[in-house]
N, C-alpha and C positions, 0 to 999 in steps of 0.2 A: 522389511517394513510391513507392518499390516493393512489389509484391506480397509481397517478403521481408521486408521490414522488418514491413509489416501480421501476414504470417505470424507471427513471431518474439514481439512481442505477443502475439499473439491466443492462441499458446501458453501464455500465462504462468495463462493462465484453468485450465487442467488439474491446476495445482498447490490445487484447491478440492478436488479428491476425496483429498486428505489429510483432510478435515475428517469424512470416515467413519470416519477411527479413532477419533473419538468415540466410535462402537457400538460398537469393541473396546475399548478401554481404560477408556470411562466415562471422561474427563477433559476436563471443557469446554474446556480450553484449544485442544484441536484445532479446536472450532469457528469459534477465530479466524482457520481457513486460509479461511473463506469470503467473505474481503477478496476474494479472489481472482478469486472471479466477475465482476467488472464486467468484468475483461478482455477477455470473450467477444465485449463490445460495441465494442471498438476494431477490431476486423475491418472494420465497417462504414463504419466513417470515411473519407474521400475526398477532403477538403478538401485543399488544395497549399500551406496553411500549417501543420499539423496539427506540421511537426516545430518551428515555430516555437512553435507550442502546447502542445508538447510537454517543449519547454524552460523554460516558464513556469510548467506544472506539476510538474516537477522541481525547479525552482527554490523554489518552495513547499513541497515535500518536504522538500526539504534544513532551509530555516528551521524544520519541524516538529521537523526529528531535533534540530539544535542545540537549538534552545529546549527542547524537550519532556526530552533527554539530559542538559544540565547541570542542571535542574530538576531530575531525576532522582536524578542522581549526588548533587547537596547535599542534597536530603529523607535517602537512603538512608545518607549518611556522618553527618548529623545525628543521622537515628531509631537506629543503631545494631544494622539490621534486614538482615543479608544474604539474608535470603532470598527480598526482593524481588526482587532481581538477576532472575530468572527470568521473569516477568510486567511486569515493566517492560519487559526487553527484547521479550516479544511484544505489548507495548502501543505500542514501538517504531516496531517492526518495521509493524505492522499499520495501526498508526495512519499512517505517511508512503505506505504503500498509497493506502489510502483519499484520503489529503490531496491524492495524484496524481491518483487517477482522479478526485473531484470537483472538482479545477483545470481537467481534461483537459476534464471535460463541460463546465463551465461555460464556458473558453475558446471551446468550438466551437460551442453553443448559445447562450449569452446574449450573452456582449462580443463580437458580431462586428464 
């Protein structure tokens, strides 16, 4: 894999100091930008299968957003509650983060 692609990643980790507009705003929600940190740790990575790895934790990502999304969508047409729309979506959002970066670890740590 190339140094760019690692770069490109590794960048995605910067988008965590969103989570300081907590101090300005007061609204925990920004806290949820600090999914974002693990990024920092794909820098380090170096294995020659990583993009293979990388696909399978994408691919788990994906089954998060379906499943966790239509769950969603029927609770919220159910409950009659729009204004969940909002926190669903950064539970979303946040939560297929996450579902990536601990597929990523785990791929490259444990199931070798």
């Amino acid at each position: 894999m190339s140094d760019n692609k690692k770069n490109i990643l590794w960048y995605l980790g910067f988008l965590s100091l969103v989570s300081l507009l907590y101090f300005v705003k007061g609204q925990a929600v920004f806290l949820l930008f600090l999914g974002f940190l693990p990024y920092f740790a794909l820098y380090k990575l170096s294995d020659e299968r990583i993009e293979l790895n990388l696909g399978k934790a994408a691919r788990n990502a994906f089954l998060y957003n379906i499943t966790f999304g239509v769950g969603t969508i029927v609770y919220i047409y159910f409950s009659n509650s729009i204004h969940l729309f909002a926190p669903a979506f950064v539970l979303l959002f946040g939560g297929s983060l996450l579902v990536c970066i601990i597929s990523l670890f785990y791929y490259e740590k444990v199931a070798k």
